[in-house]
C-alpha positions as CSV (number, residue, x, y, z in Angstrom):
1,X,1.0,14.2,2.5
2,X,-1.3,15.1,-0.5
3,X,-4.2,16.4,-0.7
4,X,-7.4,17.0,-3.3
5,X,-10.3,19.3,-2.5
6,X,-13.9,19.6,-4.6
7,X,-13.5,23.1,-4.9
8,X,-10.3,22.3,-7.0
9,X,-12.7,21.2,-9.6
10,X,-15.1,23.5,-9.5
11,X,-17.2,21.7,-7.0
12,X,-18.6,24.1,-4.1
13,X,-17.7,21.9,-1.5
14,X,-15.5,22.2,1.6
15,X,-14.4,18.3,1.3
16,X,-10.5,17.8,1.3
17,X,-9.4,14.5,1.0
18,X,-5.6,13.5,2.1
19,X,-3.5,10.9,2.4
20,X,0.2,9.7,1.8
21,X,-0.6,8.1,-1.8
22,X,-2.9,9.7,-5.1
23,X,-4.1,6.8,-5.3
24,X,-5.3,6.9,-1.3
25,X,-6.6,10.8,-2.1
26,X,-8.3,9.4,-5.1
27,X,-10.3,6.8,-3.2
28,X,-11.6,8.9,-0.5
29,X,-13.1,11.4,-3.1
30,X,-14.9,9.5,-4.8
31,X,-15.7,8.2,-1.9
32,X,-17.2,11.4,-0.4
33,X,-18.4,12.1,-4.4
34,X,-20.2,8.6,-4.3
35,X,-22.4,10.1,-0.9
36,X,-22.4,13.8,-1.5
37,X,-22.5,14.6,-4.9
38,X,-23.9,11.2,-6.1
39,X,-26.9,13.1,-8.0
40,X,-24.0,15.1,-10.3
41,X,-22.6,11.3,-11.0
42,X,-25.3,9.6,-11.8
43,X,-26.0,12.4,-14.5
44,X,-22.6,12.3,-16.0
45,X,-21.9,10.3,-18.7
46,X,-19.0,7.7,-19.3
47,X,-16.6,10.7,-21.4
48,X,-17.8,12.7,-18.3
49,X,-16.6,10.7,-15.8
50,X,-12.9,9.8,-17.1
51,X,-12.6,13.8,-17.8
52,X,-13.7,14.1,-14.0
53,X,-11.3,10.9,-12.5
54,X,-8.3,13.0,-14.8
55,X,-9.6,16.3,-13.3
56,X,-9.0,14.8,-10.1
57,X,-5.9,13.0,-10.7
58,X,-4.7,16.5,-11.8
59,X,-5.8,18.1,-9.1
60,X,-3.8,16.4,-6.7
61,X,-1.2,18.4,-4.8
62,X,1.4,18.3,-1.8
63,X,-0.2,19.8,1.3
């Protein structure tokens, strides 16, 4: 199982996504980014956003 949580980002958040797959961790946080944090997208800009999807990627770790 792996597992990704906002705070591994920098993000004060609880959230902790999981799943067998990056790929599966990957979807549900930006899943739970798309609802919670949607105003801190929506001012990021395109650079922003890739550095954030790689931050993530990065951050992903066996549980």
């Amino acid at each position: 199982m792996l597992k990704f949580a906002c705070k591994d980002v920098g993000v004060e958040c609880d959230f902790v996504a999981t799943g067998a797959t990056a790929e599966e961790v990957k979807e549900k946080a930006f899943a739970h980014a798309g609802v919670v944090h949607a105003d801190m997208l929506k001012a990021m800009n395109k650079d922003e956003l890739a550095q954030m999807t790689k931050a993530v990627e990065a951050n992903i770790k066996p549980e």
